[in-house]
ZADO-1210 file (C-alpha; in nm, 4 decimals, padded with zeros to 6 digits):
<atoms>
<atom x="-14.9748" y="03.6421" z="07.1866" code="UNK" pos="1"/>
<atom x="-14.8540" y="04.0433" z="07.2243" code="UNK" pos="2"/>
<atom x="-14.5513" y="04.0989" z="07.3681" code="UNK" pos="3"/>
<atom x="-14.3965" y="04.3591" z="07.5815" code="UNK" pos="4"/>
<atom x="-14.7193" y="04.3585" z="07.8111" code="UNK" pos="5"/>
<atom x="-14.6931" y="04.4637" z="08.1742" code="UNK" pos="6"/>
<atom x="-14.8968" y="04.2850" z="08.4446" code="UNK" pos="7"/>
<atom x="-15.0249" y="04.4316" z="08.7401" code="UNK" pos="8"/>
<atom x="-15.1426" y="04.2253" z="09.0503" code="UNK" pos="9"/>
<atom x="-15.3801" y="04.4531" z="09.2827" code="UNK" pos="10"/>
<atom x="-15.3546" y="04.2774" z="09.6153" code="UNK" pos="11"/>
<atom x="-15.5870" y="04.4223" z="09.9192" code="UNK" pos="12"/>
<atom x="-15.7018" y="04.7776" z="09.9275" code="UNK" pos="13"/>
<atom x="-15.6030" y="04.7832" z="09.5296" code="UNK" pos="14"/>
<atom x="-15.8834" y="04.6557" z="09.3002" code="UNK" pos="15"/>
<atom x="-15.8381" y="04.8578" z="09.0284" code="UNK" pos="16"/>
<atom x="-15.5857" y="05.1364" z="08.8186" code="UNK" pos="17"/>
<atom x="-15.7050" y="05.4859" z="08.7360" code="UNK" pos="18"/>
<atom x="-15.5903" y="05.6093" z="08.4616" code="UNK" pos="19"/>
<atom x="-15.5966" y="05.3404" z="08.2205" code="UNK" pos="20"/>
<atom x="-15.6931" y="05.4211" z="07.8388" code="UNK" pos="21"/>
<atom x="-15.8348" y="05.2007" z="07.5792" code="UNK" pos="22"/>
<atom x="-15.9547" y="05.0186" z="07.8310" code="UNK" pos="23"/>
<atom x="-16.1168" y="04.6079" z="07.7264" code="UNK" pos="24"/>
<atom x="-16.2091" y="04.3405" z="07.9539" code="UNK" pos="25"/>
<atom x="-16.0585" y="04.0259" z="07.8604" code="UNK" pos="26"/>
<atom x="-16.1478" y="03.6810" z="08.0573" code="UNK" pos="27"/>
<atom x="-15.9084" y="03.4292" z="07.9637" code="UNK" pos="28"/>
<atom x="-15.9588" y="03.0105" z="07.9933" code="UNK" pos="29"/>
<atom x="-15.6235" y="02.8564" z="08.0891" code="UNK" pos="30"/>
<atom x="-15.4988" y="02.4877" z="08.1307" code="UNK" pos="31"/>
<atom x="-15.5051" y="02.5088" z="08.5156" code="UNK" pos="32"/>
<atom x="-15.9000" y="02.6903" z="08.5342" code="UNK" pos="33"/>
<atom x="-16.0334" y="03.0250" z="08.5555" code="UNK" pos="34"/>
<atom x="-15.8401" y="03.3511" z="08.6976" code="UNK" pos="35"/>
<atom x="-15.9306" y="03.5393" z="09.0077" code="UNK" pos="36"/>
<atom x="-16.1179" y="03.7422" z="08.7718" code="UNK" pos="37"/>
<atom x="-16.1102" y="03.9185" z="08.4206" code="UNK" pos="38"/>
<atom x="-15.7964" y="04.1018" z="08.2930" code="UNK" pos="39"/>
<atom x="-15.8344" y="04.5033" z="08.2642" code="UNK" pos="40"/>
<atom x="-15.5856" y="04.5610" z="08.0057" code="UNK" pos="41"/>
<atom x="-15.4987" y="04.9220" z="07.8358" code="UNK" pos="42"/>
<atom x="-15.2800" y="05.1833" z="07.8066" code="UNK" pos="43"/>
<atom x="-15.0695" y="05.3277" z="08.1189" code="UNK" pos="44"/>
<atom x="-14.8403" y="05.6170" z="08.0398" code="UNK" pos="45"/>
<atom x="-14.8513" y="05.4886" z="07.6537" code="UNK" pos="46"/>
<atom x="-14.7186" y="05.1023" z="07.7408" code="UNK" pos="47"/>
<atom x="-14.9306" y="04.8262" z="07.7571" code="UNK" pos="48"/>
<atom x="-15.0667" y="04.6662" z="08.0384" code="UNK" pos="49"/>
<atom x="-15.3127" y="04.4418" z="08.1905" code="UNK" pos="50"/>
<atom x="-15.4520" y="04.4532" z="08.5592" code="UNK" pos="51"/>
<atom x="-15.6129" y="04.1681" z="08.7381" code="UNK" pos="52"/>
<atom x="-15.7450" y="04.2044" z="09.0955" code="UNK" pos="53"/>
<atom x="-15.5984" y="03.9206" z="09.2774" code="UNK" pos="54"/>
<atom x="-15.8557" y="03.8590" z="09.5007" code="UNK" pos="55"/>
<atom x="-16.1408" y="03.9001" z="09.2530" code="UNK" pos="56"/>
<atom x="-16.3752" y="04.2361" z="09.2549" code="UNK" pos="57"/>
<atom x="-16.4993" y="04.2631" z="09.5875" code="UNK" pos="58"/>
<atom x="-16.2721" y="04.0688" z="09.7391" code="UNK" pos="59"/>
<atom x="-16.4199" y="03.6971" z="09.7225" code="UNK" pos="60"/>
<atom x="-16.1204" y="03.4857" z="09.7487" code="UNK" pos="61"/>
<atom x="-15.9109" y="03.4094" z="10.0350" code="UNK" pos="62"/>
<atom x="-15.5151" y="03.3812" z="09.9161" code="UNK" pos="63"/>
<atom x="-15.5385" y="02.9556" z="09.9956" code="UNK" pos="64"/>
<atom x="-15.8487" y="02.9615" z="09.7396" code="UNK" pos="65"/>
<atom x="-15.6600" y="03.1975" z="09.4857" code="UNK" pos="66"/>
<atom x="-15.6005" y="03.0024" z="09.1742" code="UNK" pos="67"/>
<atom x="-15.2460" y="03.1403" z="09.1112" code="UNK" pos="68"/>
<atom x="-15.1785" y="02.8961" z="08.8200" code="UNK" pos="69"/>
<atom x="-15.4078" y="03.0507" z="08.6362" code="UNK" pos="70"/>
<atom x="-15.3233" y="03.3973" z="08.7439" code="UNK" pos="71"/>
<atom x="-15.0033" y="03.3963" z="08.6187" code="UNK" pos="72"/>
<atom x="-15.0661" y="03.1821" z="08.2767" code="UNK" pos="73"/>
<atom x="-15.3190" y="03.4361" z="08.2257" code="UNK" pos="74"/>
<atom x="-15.0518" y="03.6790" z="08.2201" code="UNK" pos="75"/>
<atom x="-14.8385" y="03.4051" z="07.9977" code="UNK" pos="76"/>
<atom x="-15.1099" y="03.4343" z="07.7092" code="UNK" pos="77"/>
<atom x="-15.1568" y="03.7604" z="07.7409" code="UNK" pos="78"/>
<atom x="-14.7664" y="03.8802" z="07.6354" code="UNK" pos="79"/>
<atom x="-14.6538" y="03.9657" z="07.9753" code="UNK" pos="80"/>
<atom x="-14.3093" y="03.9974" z="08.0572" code="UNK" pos="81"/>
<atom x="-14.3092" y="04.1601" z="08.3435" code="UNK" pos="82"/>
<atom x="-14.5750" y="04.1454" z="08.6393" code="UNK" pos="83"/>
<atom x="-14.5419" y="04.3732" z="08.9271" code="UNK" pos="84"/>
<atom x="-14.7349" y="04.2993" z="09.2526" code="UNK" pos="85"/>
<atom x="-14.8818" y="04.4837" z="09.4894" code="UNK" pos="86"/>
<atom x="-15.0097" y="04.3327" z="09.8339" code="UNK" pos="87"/>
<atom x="-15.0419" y="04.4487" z="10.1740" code="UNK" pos="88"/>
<atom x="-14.7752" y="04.2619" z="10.4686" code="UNK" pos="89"/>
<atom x="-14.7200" y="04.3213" z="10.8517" code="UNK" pos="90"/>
<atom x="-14.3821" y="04.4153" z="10.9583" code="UNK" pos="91"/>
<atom x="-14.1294" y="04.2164" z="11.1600" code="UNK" pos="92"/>
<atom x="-13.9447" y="04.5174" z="11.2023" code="UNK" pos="93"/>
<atom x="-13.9513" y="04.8066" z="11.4563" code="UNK" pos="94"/>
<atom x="-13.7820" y="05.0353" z="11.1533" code="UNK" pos="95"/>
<atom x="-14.1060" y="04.9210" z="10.9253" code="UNK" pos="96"/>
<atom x="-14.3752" y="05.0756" z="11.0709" code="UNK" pos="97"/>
<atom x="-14.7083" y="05.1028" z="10.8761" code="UNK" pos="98"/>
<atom x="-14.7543" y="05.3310" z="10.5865" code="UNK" pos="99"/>
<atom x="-14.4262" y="05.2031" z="10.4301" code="UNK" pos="100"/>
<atom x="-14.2947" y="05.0047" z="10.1636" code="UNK" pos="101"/>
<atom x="-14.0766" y="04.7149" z="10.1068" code="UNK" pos="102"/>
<atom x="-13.9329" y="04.5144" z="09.7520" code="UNK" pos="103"/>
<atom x="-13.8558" y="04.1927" z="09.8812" code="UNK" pos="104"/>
<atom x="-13.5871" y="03.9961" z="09.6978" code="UNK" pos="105"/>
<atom x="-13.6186" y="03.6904" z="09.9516" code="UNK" pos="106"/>
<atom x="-13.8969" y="03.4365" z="10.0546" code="UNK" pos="107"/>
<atom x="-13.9665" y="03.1951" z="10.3313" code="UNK" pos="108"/>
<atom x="-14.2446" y="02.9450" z="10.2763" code="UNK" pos="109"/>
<atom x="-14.4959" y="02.8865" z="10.5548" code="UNK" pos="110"/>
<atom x="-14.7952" y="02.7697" z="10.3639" code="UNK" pos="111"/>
<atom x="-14.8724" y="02.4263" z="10.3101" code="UNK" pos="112"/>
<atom x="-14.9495" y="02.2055" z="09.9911" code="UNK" pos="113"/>
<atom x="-15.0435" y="02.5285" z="09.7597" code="UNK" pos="114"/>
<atom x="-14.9562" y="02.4749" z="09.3645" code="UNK" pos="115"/>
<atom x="-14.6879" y="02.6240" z="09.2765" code="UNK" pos="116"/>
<atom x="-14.5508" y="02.5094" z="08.9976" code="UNK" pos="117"/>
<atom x="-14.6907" y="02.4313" z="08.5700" code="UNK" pos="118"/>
<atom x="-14.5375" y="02.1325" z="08.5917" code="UNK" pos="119"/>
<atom x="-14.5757" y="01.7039" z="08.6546" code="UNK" pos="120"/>
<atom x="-14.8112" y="01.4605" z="08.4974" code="UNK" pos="121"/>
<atom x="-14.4957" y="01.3473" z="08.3108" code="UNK" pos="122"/>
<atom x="-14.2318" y="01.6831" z="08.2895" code="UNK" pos="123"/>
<atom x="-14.0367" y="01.7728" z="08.5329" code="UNK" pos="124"/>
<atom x="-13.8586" y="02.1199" z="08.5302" code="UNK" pos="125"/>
<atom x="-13.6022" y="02.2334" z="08.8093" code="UNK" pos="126"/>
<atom x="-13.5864" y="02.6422" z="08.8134" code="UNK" pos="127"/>
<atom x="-13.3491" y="02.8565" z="08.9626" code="UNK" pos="128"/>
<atom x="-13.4866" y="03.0190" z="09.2834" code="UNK" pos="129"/>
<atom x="-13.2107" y="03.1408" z="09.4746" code="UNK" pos="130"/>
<atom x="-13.2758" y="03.5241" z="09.3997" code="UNK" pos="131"/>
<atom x="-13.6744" y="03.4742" z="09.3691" code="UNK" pos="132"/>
<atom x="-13.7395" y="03.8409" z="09.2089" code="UNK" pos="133"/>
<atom x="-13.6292" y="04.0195" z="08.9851" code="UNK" pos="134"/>
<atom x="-13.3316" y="04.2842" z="09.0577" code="UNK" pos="135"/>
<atom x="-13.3883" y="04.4792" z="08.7816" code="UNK" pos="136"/>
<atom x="-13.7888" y="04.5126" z="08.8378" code="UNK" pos="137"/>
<atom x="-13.7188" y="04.5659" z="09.1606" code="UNK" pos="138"/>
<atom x="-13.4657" y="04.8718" z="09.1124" code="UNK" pos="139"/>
<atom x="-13.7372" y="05.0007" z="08.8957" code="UNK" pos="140"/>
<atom x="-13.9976" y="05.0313" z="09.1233" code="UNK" pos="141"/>
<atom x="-13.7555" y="05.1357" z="09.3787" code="UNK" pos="142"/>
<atom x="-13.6613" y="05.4505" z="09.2084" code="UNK" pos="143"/>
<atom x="-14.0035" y="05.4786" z="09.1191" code="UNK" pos="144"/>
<atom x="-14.0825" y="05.4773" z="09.5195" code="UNK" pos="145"/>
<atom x="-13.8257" y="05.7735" z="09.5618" code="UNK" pos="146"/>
<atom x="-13.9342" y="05.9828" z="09.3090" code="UNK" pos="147"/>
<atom x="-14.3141" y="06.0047" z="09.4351" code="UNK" pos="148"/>
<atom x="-14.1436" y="06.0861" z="09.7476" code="UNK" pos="149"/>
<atom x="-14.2456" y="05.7373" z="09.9597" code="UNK" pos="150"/>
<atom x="-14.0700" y="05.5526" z="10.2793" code="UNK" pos="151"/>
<atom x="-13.9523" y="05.2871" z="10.0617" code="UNK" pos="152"/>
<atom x="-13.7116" y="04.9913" z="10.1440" code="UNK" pos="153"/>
<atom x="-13.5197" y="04.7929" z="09.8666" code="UNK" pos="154"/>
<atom x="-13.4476" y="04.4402" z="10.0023" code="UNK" pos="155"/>
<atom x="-13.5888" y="04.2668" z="10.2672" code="UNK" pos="156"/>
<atom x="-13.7573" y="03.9056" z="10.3457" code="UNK" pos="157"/>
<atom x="-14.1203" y="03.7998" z="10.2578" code="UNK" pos="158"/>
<atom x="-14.2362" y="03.5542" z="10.5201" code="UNK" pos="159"/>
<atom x="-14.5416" y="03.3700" z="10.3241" code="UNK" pos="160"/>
<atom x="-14.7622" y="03.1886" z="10.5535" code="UNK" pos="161"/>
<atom x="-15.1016" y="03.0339" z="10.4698" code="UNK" pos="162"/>
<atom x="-15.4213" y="03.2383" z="10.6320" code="UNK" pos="163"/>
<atom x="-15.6341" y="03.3508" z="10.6268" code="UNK" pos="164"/>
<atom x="-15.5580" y="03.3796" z="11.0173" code="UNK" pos="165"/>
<atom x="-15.3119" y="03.6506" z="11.1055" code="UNK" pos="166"/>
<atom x="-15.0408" y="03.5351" z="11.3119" code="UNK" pos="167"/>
<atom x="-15.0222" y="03.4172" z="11.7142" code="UNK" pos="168"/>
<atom x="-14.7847" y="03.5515" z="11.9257" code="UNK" pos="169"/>
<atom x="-14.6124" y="03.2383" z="11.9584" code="UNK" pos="170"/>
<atom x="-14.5502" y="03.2341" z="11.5787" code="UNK" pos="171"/>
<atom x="-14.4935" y="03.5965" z="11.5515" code="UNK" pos="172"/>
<atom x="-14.2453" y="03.5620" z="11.8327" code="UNK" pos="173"/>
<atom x="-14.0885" y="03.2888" z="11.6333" code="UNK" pos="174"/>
<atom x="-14.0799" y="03.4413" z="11.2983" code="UNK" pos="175"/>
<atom x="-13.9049" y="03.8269" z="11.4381" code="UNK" pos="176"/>
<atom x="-13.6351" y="03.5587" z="11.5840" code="UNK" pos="177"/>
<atom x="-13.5726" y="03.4400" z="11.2452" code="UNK" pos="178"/>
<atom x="-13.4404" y="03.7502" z="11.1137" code="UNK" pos="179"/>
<atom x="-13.7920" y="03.8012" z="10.8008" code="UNK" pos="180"/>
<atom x="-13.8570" y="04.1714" z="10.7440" code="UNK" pos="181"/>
<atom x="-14.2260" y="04.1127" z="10.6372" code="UNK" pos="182"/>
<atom x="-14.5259" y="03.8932" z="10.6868" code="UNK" pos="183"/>
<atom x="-14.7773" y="03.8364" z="10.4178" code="UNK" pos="184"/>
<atom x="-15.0308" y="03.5527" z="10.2698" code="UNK" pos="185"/>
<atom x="-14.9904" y="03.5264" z="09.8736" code="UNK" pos="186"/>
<atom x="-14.6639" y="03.6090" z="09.6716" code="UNK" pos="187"/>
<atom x="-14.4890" y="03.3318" z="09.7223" code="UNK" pos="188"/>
<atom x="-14.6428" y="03.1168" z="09.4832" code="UNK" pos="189"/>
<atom x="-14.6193" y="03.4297" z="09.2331" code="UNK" pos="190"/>
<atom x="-14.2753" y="03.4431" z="09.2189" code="UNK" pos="191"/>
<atom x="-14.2243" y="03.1172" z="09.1961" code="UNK" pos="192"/>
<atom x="-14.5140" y="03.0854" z="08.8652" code="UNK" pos="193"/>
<atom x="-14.3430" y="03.4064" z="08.7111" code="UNK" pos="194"/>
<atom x="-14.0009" y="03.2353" z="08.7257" code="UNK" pos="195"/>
<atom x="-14.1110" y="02.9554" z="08.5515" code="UNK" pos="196"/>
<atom x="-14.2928" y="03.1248" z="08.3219" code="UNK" pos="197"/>
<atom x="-13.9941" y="03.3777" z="08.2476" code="UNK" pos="198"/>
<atom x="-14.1639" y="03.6537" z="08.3630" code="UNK" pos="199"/>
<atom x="-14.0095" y="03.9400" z="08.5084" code="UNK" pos="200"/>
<atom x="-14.1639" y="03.9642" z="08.8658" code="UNK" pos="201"/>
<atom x="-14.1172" y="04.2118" z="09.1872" code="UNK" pos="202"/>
<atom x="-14.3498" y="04.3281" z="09.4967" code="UNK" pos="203"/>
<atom x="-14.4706" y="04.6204" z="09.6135" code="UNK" pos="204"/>
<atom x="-14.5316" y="04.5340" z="09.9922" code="UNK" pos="205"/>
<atom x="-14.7084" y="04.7741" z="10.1675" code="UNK" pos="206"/>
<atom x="-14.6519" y="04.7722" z="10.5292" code="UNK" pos="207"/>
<atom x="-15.0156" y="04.7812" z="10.7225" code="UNK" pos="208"/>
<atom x="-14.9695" y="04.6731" z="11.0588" code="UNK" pos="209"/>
<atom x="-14.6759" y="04.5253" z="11.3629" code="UNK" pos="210"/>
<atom x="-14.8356" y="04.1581" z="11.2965" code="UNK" pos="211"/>
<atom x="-14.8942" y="04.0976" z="11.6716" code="UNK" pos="212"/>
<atom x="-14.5465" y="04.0752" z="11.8126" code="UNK" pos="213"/>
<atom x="-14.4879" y="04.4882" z="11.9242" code="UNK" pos="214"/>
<atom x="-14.6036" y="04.5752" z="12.2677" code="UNK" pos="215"/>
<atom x="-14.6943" y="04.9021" z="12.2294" code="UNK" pos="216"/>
<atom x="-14.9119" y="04.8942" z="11.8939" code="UNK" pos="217"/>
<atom x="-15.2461" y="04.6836" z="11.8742" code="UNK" pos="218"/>
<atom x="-15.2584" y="04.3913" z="11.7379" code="UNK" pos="219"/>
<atom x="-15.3493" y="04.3637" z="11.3747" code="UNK" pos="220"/>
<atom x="-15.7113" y="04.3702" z="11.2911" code="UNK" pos="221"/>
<atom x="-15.9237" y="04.4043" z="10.9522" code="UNK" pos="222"/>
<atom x="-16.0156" y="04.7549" z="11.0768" code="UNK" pos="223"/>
<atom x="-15.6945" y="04.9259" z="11.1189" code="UNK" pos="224"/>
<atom x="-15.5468" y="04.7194" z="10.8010" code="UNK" pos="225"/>
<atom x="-15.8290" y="04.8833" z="10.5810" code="UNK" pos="226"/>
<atom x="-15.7767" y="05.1925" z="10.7258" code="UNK" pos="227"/>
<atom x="-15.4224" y="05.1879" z="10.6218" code="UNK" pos="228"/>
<atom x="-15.4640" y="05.0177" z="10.3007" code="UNK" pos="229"/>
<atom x="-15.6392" y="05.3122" z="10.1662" code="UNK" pos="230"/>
<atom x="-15.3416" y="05.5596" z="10.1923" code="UNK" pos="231"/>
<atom x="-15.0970" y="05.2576" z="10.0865" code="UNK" pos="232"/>
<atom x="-15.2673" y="05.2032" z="09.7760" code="UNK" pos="233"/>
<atom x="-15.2834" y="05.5480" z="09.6537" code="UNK" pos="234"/>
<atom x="-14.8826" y="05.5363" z="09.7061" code="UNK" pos="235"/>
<atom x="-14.8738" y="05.2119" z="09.5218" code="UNK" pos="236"/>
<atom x="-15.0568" y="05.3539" z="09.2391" code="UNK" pos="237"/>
<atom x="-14.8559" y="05.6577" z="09.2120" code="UNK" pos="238"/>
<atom x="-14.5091" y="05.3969" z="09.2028" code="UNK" pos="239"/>
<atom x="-14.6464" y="05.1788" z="08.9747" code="UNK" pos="240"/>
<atom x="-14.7343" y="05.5047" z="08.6978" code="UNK" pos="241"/>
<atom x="-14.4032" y="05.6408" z="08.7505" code="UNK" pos="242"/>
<atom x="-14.2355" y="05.2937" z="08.7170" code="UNK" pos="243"/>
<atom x="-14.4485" y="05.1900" z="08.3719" code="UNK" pos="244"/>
<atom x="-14.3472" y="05.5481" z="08.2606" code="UNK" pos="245"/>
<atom x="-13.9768" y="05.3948" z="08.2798" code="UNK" pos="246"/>
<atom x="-14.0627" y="05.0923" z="08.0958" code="UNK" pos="247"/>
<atom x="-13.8428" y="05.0561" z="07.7399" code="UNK" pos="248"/>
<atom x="-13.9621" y="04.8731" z="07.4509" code="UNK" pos="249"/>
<atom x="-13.7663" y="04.5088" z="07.5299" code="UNK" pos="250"/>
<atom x="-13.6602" y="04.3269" z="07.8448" code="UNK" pos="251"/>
<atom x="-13.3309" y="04.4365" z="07.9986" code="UNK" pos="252"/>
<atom x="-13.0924" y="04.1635" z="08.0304" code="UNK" pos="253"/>
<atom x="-13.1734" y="03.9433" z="08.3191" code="UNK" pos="254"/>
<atom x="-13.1823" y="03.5825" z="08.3774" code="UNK" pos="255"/>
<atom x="-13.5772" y="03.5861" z="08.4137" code="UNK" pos="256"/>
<atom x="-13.6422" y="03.5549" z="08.0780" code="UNK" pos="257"/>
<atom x="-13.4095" y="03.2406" z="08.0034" code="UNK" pos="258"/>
<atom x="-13.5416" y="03.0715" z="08.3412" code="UNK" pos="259"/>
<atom x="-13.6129" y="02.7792" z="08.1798" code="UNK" pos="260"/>
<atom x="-13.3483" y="02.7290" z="07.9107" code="UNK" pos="261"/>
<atom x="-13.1715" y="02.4266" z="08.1487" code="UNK" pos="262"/>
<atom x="-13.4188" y="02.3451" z="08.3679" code="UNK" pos="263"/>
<atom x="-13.6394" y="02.1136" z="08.1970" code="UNK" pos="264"/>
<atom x="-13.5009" y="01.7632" z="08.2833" code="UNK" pos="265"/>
<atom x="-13.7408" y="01.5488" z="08.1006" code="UNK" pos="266"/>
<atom x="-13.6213" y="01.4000" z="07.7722" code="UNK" pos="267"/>
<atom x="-13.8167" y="01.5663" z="07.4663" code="UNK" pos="268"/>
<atom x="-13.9515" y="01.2329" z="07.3646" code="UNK" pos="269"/>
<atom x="-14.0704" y="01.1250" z="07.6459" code="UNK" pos="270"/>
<atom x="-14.3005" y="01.4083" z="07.7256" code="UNK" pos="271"/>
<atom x="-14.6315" y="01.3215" z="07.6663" code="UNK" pos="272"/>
<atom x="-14.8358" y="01.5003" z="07.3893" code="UNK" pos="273"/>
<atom x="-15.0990" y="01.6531" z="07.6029" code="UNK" pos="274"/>
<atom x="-14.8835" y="01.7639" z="07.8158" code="UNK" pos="275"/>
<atom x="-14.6701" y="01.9403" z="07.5588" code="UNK" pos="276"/>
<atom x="-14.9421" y="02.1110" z="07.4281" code="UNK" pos="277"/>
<atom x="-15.1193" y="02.2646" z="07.7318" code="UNK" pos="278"/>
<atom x="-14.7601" y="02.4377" z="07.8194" code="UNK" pos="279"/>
<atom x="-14.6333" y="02.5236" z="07.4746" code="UNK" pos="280"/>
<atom x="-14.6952" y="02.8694" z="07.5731" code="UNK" pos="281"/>
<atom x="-14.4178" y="02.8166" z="07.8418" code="UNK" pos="282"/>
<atom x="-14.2083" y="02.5632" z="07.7033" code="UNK" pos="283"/>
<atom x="-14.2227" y="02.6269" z="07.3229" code="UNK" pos="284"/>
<atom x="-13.9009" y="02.7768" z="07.2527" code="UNK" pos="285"/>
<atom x="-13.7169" y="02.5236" z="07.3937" code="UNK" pos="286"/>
<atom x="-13.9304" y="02.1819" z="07.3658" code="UNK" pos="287"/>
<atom x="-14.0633" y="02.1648" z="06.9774" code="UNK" pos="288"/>
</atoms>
């Protein structure tokens, strides 16, 4: 394992990162199945990173088919410590319109029965999840957002609901009246990996669409979402450059990377062998 690697989710309308030297293709096998796809990893501004299209090259998986286990214990073997994530969201928000961008540091979960978590089959491990992202990623990017000169938000609520549908009215009605900033399909179960994995992890949200709530804007369709994607992910890329340029050799002091250190409940002799094994790249430093 390397460390000090940087992870970079591409969500819709971002498949790939210009400007990546010594570039290599790396497919990794994990515990939990294949990846979405191969890793791209290289050099970006001189750090390390690796790239992985979260929805596979040309855009084959749907987020309830996404195997985000294995995304983010890709990342795990790989050396990652931090991951930032990219993916496109409707607003809730009249202030939000399309074309901007939001770092979420709260979630609501909508979707239903997804994996989201390493553990079971005989350990249990209780993280904490109250602040789901992480504030110093997130400040990162955020000054990141300013300098390239981009309508960016710090803060905000990510409403993750299941798909591939967008919303009804009914249920966009609903979710405006319960205060969420953002609507989107996949980063829940992200955050929640990254956590446990004591990965540093934050969102780039990039606002595409009103969902179907406003009454003056059409409703959200495929066409008009592409059509804004485009321009968002240019802006993303430009962030995310400027961000890894910021990067310093070592994690900053934040809880992310000790997620773990009190959260695994299971007594160490009662944890079966196999299971031991298939997470020691998780659980080593604190279960021998």
């Amino acid at each position: 394992m390397v460390e000090g690697l940087i992870g970079i989710i591409g969500g819709s309308g971002l498949y790939e990162m210009e400007g990546l030297e010594s570039i290599e293709e790396r497919r990794v096998e994990t515990p939990f199945g294949s990846p979405s796809d191969a890793y791209i990893t290289g050099l970006l501004k001189g750090r390390r990173v690796a790239f992985l299209p979260r929805h596979g090259r040309g855009h084959r998986l749907m987020p309830s088919e996404l195997n985000y286990r294995a995304n983010i214990f890709g990342f795990k073997l790989l050396g990652a410590e931090w991951v930032i994530s990219a993916s496109a969201v409707g607003s809730m928000r009249e202030d939000l319109p399309p074309l901007d961008i939001v770092i979420p540091d709260q979630f609501f979960d909508r979707t239903r029965g997804r994996p989201s978590t390493f553990f079971g089959n005989g350990l249990v491990a209780h993280v904490s999840f109250a602040d789901p992202t992480c504030p110093v990623l997130g400040h990162r990017l955020f000054a990141a957002g300013q300098a390239v000169g981009a309508r960016i938000h710090q803060g905000g609520t990510y409403l993750c609901i299941e798909g591939p549908q967008f919303s009804t009215r009914a249920e966009s009605r609903i979710y405006r009246s319960w205060g969420v900033d953002i609507i989107g399909m996949t980063n829940l179960q992200e955050a929640k990996l990254c956590r446990e994995a004591e990965i540093c992890y934050a969102t780039l949200a990039l606002v595409t669409d009103y969902d179907v709530w406003h009454e003056t804007e059409e409703d959200v369709s495929v066409e008009a979402v592409v059509a804004i994607l485009k321009q968002n992910a240019e802006t993303a890329k430009a962030i995310i450059k400027t961000a890894v340029s910021s990067f310093t050799i070592g994690r900053e002091d934040c809880a992310c990377s000790s997620a773990l250190r009190d959260a695994v409940i299971t007594a160490r002799n009662a944890i079966p062998p196999d299971v031991r094994e298939r997470l020691r790249p998780i659980i080593g430093k604190y279960v021998k």
